[in-house]
KEBARO-385355 format. One record per residue (C-alpha): residue number from 1; residue in one letter; x, y, z. Coordinates in Angstrom, 1 decimal, padded with zeros to 4 digits, always signed. Layout:
residues N
<node seq="NUM" type="a" east="X" north="Y" up="Z"/>
...
This chain:
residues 72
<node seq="1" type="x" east="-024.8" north="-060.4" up="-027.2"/>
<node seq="2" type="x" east="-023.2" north="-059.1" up="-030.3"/>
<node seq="3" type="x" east="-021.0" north="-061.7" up="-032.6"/>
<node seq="4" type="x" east="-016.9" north="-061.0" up="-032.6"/>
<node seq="5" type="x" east="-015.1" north="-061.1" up="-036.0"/>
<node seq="6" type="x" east="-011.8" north="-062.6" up="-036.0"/>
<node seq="7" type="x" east="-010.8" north="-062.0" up="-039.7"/>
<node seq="8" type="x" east="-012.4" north="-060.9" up="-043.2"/>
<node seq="9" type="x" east="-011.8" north="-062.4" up="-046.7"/>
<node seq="10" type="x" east="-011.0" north="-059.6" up="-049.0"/>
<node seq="11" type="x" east="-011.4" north="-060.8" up="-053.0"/>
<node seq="12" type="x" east="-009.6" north="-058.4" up="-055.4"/>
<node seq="13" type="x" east="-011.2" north="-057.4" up="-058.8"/>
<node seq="14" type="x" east="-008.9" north="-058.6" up="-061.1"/>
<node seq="15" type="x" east="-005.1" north="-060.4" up="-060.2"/>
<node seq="16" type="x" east="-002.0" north="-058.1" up="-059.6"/>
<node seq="17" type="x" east="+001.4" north="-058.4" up="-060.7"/>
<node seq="18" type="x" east="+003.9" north="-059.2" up="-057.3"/>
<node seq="19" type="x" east="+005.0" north="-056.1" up="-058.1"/>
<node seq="20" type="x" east="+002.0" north="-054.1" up="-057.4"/>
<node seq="21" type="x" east="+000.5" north="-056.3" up="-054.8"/>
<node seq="22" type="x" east="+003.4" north="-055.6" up="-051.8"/>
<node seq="23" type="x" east="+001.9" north="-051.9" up="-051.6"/>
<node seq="24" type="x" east="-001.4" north="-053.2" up="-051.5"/>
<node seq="25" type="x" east="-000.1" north="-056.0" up="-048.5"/>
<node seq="26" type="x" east="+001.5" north="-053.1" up="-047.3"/>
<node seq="27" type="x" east="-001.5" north="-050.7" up="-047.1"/>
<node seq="28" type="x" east="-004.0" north="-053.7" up="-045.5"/>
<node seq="29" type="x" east="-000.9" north="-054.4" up="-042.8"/>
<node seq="30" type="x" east="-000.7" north="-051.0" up="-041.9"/>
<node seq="31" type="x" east="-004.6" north="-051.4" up="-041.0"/>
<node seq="32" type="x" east="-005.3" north="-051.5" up="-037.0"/>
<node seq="33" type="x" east="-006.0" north="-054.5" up="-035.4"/>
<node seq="34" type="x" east="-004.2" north="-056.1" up="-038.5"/>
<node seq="35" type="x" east="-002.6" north="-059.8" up="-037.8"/>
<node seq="36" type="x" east="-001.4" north="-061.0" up="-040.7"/>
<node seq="37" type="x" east="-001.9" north="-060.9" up="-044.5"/>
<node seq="38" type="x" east="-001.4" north="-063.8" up="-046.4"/>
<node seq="39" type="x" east="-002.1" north="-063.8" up="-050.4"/>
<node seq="40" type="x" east="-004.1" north="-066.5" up="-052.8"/>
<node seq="41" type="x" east="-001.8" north="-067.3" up="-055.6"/>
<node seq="42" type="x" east="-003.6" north="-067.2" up="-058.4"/>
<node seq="43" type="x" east="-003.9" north="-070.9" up="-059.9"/>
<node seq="44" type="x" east="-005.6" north="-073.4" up="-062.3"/>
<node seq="45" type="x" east="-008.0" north="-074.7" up="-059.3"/>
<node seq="46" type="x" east="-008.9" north="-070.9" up="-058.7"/>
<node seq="47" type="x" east="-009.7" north="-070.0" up="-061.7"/>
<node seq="48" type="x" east="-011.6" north="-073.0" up="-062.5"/>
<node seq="49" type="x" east="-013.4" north="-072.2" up="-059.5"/>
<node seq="50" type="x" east="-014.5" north="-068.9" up="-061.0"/>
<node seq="51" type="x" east="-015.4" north="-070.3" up="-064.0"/>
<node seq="52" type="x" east="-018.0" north="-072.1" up="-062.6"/>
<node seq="53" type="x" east="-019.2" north="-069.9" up="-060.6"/>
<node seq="54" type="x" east="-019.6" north="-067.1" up="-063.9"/>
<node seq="55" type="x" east="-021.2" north="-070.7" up="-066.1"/>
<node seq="56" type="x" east="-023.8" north="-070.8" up="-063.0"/>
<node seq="57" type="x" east="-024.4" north="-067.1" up="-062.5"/>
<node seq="58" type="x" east="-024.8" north="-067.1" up="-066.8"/>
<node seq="59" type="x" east="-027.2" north="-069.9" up="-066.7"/>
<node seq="60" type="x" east="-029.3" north="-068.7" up="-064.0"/>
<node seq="61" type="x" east="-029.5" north="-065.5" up="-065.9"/>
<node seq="62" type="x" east="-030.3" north="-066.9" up="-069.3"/>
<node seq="63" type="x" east="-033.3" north="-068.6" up="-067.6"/>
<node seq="64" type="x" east="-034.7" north="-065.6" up="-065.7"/>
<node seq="65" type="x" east="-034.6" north="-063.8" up="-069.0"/>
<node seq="66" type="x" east="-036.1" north="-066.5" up="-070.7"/>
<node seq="67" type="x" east="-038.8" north="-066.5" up="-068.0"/>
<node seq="68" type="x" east="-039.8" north="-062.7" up="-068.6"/>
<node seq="69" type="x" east="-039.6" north="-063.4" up="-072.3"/>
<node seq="70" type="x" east="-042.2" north="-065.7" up="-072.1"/>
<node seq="71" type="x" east="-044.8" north="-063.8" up="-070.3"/>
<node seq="72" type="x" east="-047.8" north="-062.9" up="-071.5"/>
């Protein structure tokens, strides 16, 4: 038996203006099958979030380089 979705997370590359994110609401609502669209305000805990996430991806890089450095 195959699984069912019942919704997807879409992440944007960068934040948009209100302005510019009603056609882009508008565009995803207009998508069959399309409940609802609710936006993420942008926030402090969000982008803390991501900063952690970017220190951890960073760190883990720096490590793996430093690995392959050190090979003989």
């Amino acid at each position: 038996m195959s699984d069912h979705h019942a919704g997807y997370i879409v992440t944007l590359d960068s934040n948009l203006g209100e302005d510019y994110s009603r056609d882009v609401i508008n565009a995803i609502e207009m998508i069959k099958g399309v409940v609802s669209v609710t936006p993420i305000t942008a926030n402090y805990e969000l982008r803390l979030a991501e900063e952690r996430v970017n220190d951890q991806w960073r760190s883990k890089l720096a490590d793996f380089v430093q690995k392959m450095t050190k090979r003989p």
